[in-house]
N, C-alpha and C positions, 0 to 999 in steps of 0.2 A: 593485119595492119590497121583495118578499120578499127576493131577492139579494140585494139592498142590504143589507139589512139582519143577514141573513146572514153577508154577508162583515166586516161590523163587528164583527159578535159573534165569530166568528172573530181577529180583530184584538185586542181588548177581550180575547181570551184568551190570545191569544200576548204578550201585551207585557206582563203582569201575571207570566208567566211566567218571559219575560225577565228582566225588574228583579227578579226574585228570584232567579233564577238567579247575576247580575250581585252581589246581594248577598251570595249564601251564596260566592259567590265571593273577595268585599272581605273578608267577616267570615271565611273560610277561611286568608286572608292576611294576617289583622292583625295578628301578631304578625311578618310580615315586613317589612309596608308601614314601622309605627312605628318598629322598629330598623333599617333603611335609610334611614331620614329621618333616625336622630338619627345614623348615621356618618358620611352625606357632611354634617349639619350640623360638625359634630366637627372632618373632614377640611377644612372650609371654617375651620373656627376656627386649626387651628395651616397653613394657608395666611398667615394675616394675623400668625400669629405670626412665621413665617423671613420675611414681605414689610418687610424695613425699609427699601426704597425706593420700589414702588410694589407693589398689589396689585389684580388686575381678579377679584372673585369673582363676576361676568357669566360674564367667560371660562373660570372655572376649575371654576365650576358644572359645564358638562357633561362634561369628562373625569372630574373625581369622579362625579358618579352612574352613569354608564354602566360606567367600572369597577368601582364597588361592585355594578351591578347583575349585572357578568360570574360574581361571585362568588356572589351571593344567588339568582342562578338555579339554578347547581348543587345548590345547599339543595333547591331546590322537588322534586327527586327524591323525598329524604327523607319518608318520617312523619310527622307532626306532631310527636309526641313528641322523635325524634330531631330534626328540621328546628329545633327551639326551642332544643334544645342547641350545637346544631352554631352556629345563630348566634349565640348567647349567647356563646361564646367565640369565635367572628370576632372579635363586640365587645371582648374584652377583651383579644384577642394585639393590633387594632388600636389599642386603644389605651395600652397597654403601649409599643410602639413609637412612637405620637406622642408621649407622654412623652417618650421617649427618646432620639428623632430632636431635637425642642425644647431639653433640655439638653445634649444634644449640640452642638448648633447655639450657644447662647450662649457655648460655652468657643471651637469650633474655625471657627464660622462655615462649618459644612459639615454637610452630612447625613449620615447615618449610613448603612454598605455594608457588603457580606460582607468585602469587604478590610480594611476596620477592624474587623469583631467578629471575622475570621479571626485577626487579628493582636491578641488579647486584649487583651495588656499595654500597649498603648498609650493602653485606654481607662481604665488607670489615676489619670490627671491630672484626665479627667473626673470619677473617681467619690469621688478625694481632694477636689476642689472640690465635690461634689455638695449640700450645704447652700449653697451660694452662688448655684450654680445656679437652684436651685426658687424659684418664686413659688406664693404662693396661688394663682393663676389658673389654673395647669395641672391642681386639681384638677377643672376641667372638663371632661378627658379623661376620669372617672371618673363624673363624678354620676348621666349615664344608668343605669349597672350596677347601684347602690344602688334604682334606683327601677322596675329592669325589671323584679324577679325577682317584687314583689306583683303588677305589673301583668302578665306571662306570665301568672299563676295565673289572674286576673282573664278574661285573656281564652280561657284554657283553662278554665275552668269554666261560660260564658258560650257556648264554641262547644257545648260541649257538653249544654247545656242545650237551646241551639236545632237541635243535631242539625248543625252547623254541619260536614261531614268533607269533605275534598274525596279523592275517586276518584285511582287509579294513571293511568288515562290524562287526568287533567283535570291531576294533575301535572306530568304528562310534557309536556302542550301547551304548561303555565307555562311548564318551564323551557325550554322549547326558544324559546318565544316572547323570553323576558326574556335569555337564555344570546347568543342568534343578533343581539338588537338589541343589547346589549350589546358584543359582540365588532365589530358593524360598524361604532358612531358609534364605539366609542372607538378602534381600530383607526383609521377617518379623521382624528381628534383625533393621533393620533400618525404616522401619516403626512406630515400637512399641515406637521408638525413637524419631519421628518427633511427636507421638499424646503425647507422657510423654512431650519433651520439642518443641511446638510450633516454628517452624520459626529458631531453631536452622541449623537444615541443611541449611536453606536456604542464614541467614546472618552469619554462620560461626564463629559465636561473639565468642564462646570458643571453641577453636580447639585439646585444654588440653582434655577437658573433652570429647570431642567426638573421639580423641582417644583411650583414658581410654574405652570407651562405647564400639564402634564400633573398633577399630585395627588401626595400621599403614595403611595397605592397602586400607578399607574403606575410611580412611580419605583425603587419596591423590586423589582416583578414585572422594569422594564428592569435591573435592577441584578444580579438574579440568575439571568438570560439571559445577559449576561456575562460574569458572573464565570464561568457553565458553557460561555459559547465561547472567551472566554480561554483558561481551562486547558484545553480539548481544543486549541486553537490554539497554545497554549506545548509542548505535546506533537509538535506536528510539524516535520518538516523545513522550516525558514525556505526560501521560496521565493527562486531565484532574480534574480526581481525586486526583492523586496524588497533583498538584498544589494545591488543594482545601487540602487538609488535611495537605498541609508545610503551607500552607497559615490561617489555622485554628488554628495549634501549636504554629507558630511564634506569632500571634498577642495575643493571650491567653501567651507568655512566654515574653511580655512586663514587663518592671519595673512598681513595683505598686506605690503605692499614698505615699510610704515614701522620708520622706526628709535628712535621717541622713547623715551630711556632704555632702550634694551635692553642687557640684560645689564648694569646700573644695578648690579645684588644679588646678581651673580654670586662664591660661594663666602662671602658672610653669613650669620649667623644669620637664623634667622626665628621670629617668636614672632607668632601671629596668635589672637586672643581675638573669641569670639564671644558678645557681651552680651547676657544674657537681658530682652527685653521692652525693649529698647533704642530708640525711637522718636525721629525727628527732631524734631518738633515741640517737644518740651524743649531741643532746644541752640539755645545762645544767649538763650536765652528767661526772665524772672525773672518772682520773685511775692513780694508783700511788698517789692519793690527787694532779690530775693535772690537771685542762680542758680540754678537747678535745679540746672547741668549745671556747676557751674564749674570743675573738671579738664578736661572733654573739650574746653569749649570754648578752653580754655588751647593744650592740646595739639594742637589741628584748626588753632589758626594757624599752628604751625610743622611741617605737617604736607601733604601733599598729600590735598585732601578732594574728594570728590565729593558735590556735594550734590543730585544728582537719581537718585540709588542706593536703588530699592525691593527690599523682601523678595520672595522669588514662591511661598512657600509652600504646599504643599497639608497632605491630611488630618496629613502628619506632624512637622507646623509646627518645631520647635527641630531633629530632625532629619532632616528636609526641609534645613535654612538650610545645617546640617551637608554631605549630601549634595551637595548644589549647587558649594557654595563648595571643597570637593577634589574634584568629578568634572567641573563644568561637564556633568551630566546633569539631565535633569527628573525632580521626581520623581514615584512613582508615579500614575498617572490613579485610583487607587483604592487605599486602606488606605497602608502608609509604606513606602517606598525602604528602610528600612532591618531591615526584615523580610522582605520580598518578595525584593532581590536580593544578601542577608546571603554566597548561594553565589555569585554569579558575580565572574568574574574583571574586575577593573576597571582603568583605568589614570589612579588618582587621583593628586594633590599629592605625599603623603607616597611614594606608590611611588617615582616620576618622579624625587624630592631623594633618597630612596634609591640609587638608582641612580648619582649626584652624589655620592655617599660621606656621604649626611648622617645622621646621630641620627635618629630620629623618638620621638616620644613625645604622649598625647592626654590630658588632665586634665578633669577633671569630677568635682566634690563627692558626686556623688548615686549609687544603687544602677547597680550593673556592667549589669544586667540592662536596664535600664530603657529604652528606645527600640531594644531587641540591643544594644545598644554591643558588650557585651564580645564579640560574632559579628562585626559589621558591621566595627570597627576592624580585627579581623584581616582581612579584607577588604580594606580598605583602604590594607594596607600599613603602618600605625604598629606600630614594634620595640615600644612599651608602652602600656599603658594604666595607668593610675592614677586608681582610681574609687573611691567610700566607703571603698570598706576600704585601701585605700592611705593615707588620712588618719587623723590623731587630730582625731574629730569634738571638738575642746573647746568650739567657740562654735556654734550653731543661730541663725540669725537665716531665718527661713520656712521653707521647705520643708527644710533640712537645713544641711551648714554652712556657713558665714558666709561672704562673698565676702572677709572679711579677713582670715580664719584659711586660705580655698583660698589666697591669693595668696602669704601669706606660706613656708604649704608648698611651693606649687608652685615658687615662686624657686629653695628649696633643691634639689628634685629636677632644676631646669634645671641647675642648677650644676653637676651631678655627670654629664650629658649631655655626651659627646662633640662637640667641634664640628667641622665645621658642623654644627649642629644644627636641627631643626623643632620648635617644640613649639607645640600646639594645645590651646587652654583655651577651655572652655566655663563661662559663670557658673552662679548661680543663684538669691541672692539676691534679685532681682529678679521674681519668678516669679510669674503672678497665682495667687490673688488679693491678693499683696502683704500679707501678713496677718505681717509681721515685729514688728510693734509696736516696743518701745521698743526695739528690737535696730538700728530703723533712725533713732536718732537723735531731736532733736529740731529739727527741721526746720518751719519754721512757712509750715502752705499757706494760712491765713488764709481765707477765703471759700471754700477746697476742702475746709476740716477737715470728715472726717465722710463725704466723698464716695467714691468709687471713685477719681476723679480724684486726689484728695486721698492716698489711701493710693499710690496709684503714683508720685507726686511724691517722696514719703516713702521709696521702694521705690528707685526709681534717684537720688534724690540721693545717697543711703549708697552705692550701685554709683559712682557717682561718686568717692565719696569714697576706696572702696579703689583702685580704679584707679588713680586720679592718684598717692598713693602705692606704690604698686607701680611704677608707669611713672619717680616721682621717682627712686625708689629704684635703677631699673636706669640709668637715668641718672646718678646721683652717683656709683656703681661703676664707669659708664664702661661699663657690656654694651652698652649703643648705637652705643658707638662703630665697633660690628663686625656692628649687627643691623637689621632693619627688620624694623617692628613693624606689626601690620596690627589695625583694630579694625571692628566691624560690630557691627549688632544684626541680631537672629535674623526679629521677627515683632510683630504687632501685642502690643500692650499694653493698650488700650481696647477691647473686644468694642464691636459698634456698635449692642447697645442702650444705649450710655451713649453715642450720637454727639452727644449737645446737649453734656453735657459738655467734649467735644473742643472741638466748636466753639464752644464760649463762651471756652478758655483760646488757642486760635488768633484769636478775634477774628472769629467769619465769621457772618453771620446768610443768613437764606434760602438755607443751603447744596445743594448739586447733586449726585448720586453722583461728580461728578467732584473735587470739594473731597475730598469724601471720601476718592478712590481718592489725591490727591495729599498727603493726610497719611498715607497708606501709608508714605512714604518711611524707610529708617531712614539714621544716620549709617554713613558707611564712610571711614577714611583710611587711609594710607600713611605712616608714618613714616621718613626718611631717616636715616642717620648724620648730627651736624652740621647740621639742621634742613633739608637739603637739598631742593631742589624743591619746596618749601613752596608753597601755591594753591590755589585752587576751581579743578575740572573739573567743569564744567553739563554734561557728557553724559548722555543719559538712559542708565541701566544698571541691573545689579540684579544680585542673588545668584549667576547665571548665569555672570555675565563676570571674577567673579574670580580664578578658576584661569588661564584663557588669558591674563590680565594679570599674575599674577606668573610665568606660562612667559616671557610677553616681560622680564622682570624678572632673573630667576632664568637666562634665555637657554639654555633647553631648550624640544624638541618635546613639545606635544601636541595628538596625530591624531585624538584622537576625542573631541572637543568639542562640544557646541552654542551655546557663547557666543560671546562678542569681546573681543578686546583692548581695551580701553577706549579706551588711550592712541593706538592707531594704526590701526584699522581704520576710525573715518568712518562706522561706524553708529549709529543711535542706537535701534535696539530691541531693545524688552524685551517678551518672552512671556510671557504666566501661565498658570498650569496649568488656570484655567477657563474659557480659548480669550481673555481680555481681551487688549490689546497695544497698545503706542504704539510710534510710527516719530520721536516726537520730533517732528512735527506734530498729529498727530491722534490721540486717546486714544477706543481703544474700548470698549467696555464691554458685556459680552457675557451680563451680567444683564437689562440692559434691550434688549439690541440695538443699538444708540446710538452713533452717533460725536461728539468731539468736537473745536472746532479749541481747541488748545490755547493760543494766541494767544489767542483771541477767548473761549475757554470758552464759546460756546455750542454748539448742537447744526447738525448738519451731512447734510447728506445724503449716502449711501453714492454712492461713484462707481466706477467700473471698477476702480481702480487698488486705492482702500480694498476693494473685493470682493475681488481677488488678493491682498491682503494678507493680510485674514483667512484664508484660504484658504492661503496661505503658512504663517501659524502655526498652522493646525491639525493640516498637513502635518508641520510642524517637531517636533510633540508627538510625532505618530503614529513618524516617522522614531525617535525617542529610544525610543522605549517598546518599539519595535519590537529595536530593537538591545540595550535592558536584559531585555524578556520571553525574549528567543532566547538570551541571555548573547552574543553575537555577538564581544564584547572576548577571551571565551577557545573560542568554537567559528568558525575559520573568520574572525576579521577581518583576515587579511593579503589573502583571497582578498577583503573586504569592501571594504577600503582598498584598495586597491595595482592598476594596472594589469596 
């Protein structure tokens, strides 16, 4: 009974110990516990901000705390004093950056990467829109920091009262403890990730979806991993392999044995206009019993139109559409093609008609600098450029000058172009956030006045309107008579937090990511001398395929392509730069993971064939990036191409 008793009092005194131990331990931490609570709450909130499809904050719970906590253990090193500072600004460079990953994401529907803050000026468009951007709501990135600095005080005056200190090696055990379990669930968290989707971490292709998956923080830390094997990897000798598998792709992705219309445009003019914010879902289409679109759709009847032709745009959206449409290359997997591969040697459009004995010349209203143009066009081959300062800005309607004072100059500088001639125009007018005012008419959107929708209607009816006059105009002249005229739009127009919008003036209710991804679509035709070959072509295509379509057009080679002929190759897919892709059966969707039949638009289950598919375009990406990161067109691609 004595023992007994004994050993109780003994007990009785160890566990009293314990739990205080246990507490000067909590209370030694509490300035860590609370500010890692409010980050991954924080990191969970602008989770639900980029989810505008679906969002599992189950799932996404524990890659944010585990990676917050990889971070917050490194602190526990720290002093008190210092450990409070150190995280205090965690808090605030994070969320400095969720702000700004957030507005970022509403203008370009992508996250923000060292390839785009490398590439500075490009976040220009951003920061011109930057009031349009912000909501009240994102001051919830902030509210914790106003409220931490009494409450640190509070708990540092509070440790200190009760003697509250924790020891160098009770430190040490923290962070080792907190550092080691951190780095292991979240490390299987991203793991689990690289074997479900292959090669995603690597080529970054959707950076949407591996936020969603993995966190904010994951995403940056994968992002500038990198961007730092990247550039040690653009630094080395391209392996042989590699050359051997662009060199197997390219010559397998030659034009095949059809002839329809080739050499159709052989020794015409060409004049090919790239509409800003230009969106299919406006043609044809009226409000009030009005056209939107009534020039284009005037002109798409006599006109060869393809009406299943999407944008594929990445971070470098207007010239991304650029790049694509004279390289038939992808562009960059991070920051903008047109800054990144401003040196390498290319063999685009404007080269290839060069070579044909033709003019080149590139037009755009807006600063020379502004996406590199005035770099990148030399690049590309165009004898001129002709950018703001090339025009007398007289009329301003949005962002700079007016799409009817560009059209009417640019006419005259055609005119004075040697023929055959190329000339490439780019609008502007039309540019979100459509903030023209009365510059763009009066146009009556009736149940849209007032909306976003509303102002974009407003925005390309007036692009409309120069157009058709322009297009009349070289028509009455008779310049048609010797040219084909090419028209596209660039990229979306509706940012898709205004997706009810869309789908209120489409007509769609309980819409699908897939409705969605098929109001992607922008207008694209072909204009004949003579109204010639005038028709819909349903093929699925995109941005990609229109170089290799006017080489069968125009009836010259080009070898280093990753598109299609539209008109005669018999494929019908299209890649996008964040691993999505349709075969023209099945549309995938690689934000959610998700196949769809496209017949049927419902959901599908992955099969062998859709697994090699996918697999196929990620391939397809890598192969592009591969031969743009090495410049391969001017180091080595005859050895690349060529048996």
């Amino acid at each position: 009974m004595i023992r007994r008793t004994t050993k109780y009092r003994r007990l009785n005194g160890i566990i009293p110990a314990m739990m205080y131990k246990l507490m000067e331990i909590i209370f030694g931490c509490l300035d860590v516990i609370v500010i890692t609570g409010l980050i991954i709450a924080k990191n969970l909130y602008y989770g639900s901000m980029i989810a505008t499809d679906y969002f599992d904050p189950q799932a996404l719970r524990i890659p944010i705390a585990f990676s917050v906590l990889t971070f917050v253990g490194i602190m526990m090193l720290l002093k008190e004093e210092k450990r409070v500072k150190a995280l205090f600004i965690f808090d605030l460079v994070l969320s400095v950056i969720l702000f700004a990953d957030t507005a970022y994401f509403r203008y370009f529907k992508d996250i923000t990467s060292i390839g785009a803050v490398r590439n500075g000026a490009m976040l220009g468009g951003v920061i011109s829109c930057l009031p349009s951007l912000i909501k009240f709501s994102d001051l919830t990135y902030f509210i914790d920091l106003l409220v931490l600095v009494p409450l640190i005080k509070m708990f540092a005056a509070y440790k200190k009262r009760k003697k509250y200190k924790l020891s160098g090696a009770l430190r040490f055990i923290l962070f080792f403890l907190a550092f080691s379990t951190g780095v292991m669930i979240n490390g299987k968290c991203i793991y689990s990730l690289s074997v479900e989707q292959p090669m995603l971490l690597t080529t970054m292709s959707n950076k949407i979806y591996l936020t969603k998956i993995l966190g904010n923080l994951n995403y940056h830390a994968i992002d500038i991993y990198n961007y730092a094997r990247n550039t040690v990897e653009a630094n080395k000798p391209v392996s042989a392999q590699t050359k051997q598998d662009i060199r197997t792709y390219l010559q397998g992705n030659q034009p095949g044995t059809g002839s329809v219309l080739t050499g159709t445009a052989e020794g015409k003019n060409l004049i090919m206009i790239q509409v800003e914010a230009l969106q299919q879902f406006a043609i044809n289409r009226t409000v009030n019993g009005q056209e939107i679109t009534p020039n284009l759709n005037r002109w798409i009847n006599k006109s060869l139109y393809f009406d299943n032709y999407y944008y594929q745009v990445s971070a470098g959206n207007t010239s991304d559409a650029e790049f694509m449409s004279n390289n038939s290359l992808y562009p960059a997997a991070s920051g903008a093609a047109y800054y990144k591969y401003s040196a390498n040697t290319l063999d685009s459009l404007p080269i290839k008609l060069s070579t044909e004995g033709y003019s080149t010349a590139a037009f755009h209203g807006y600063i020379e600098s502004f996406w590199n143009r005035n770099a990148m066009y030399q690049t590309e081959g165009f004898g001129s450029f002709y950018g703001e300062s090339s025009f007398n800005c007289d009329e301003k309607v949005g962002l700079g000058l007016s799409d009817k004072s560009f059209f009417e100059q640019s006419k005259l500088k055609v005119q004075g172009m040697q023929e055959p001639y190329y000339a490439f125009m780019v609008t502007l007018s039309s540019h979100y956030p459509f903030d023209g005012g009365a510059g763009y008419g009066d146009f009556d959107t009736g149940e849209y006045e007032g909306t976003l929708m509303g102002d974009y209607l407003e925005a390309i009816h007036y692009t409309d309107q120069q157009l058709g006059m322009y297009l009349d105009e070289l028509e009455e002249e008779g310049t048609l008579d010797d040219t084909i005229v090419v028209v596209y739009g660039d990229h979306s127009a509706i940012p898709k937090d205004y997706a009810d919008q869309l789908y209120k003036i489409a007509g769609l209710e309980n819409a699908t990511e897939l409705d969605w991804q098929n109001l992607q679509k922008v207008p694209m035709f072909i204009h004949f001398p003579g109204n010639a070959n005038s028709g819909v072509n349903h093929t699925y295509s995109g941005q990609m395929d229109l170089y290799p379509t006017l080489a069968n057009l125009f009836n010259f080679e080009c070898k280093y392509t990753f598109g299609k002929d539209i008109l005669n190759s018999g494929s019908q897919k299209v890649i996008f730069r964040n691993g999505s892709f349709t075969d023209g059966n099945v549309f995938y969707m690689s934000g959610s993971n998700t196949y769809y039949d496209l017949a049927t638009k419902q959901i599908v289950q992955e099969t062998d064939q859709m697994k090699s598919e996918k697999e196929e375009a990620m391939k397809e990406l890598n192969l592009s990036d591969d031969l743009l990161n090495h410049d391969l067109i001017g180091k080595g691609i005859e050895e690349a191409t060529q048996q």
